[in-house]
C-alpha positions as CSV (number, residue, x, y, z in Angstrom):
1,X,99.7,115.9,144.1
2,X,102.1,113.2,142.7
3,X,106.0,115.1,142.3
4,X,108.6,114.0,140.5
5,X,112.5,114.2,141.7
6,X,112.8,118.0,140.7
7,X,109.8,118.3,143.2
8,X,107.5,119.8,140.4
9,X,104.1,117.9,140.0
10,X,104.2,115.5,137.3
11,X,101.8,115.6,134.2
12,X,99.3,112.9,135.7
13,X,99.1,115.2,138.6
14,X,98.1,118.3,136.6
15,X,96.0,116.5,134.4
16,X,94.0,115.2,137.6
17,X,93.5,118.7,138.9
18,X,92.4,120.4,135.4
19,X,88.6,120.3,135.0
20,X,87.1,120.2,131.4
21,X,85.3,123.2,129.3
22,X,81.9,122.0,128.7
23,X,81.8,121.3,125.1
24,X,85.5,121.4,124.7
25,X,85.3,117.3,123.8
26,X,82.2,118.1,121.6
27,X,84.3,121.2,120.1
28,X,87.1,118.9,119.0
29,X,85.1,116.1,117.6
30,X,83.9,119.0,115.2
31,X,87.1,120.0,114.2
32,X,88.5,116.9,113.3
33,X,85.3,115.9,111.9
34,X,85.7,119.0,109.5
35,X,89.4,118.4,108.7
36,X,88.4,114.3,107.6
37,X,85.7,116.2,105.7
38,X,88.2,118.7,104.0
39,X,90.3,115.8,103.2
40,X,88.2,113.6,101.7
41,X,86.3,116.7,99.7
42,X,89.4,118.1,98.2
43,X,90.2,114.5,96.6
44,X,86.9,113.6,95.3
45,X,85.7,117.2,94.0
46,X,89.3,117.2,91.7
47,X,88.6,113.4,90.4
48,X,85.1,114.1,89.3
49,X,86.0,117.3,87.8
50,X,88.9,115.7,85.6
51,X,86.1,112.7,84.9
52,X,83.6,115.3,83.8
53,X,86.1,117.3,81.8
54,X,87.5,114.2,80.2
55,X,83.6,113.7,79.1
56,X,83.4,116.9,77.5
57,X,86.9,117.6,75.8
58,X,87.1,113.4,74.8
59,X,90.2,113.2,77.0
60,X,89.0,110.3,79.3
61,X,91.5,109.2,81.6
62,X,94.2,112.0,81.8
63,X,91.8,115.1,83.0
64,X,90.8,112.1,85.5
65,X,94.3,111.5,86.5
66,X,95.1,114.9,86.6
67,X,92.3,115.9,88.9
68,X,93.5,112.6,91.2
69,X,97.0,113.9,91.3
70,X,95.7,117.6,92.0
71,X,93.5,115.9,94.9
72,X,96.3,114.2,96.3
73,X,98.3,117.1,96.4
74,X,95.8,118.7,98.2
75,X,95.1,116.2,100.4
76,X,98.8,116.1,101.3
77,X,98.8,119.8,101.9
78,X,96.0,119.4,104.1
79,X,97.7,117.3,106.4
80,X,101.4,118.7,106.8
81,X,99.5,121.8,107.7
82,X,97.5,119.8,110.2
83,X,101.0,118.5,111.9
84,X,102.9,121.3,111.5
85,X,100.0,123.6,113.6
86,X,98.5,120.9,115.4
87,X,95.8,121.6,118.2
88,X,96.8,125.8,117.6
89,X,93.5,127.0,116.4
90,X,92.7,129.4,119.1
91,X,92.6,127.2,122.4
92,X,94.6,127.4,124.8
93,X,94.1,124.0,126.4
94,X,97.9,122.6,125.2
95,X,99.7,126.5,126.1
96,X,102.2,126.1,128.7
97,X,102.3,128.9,131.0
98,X,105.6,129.6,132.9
């Protein structure tokens, strides 16, 4: 296996040995497939609510801005959660053991 200076393999080397989880690729697709779904969903479901509410109450556009704005708070929620926790939803394929 490849070594760096330190003499500790370098992360080409253990990449090369690991062998992949079947489904594990599958598994992943999924997940981010669901998080692009939960994204999209939380903006659209707040703008059609304010435009349906607008409808109703006579209010047409602020309920619809409001519902966009609400949406895109959500949507930005959605994805500093994704960052800050990254690939740490019960895997252990990016753990480091010492």
């Amino acid at each position: 296996m490849p070594h760096d200076e330190s003499g500790e393999e370098d992360e080409r080397g253990r990449e090369m040995g690991k062998k992949r989880q079947p489904g594990s690729t599958l598994r992943r697709a999924d997940r981010y497939a669901s998080i692009g779904f939960q994204i999209a969903l939380s903006l659209v479901v707040y703008i059609v609510a304010g435009n349906w509410l607008d409808k109703r109450l006579g209010t047409d556009p602020w309920l619809t801005l409001v519902g966009a704005l609400l949406g895109f708070v959500t949507m930005m929620f959605l994805i500093i959660r994704l960052a800050k926790h990254g690939d740490d939803h019960g895997d252990d394929h990016g753990a480091k053991t010492g």
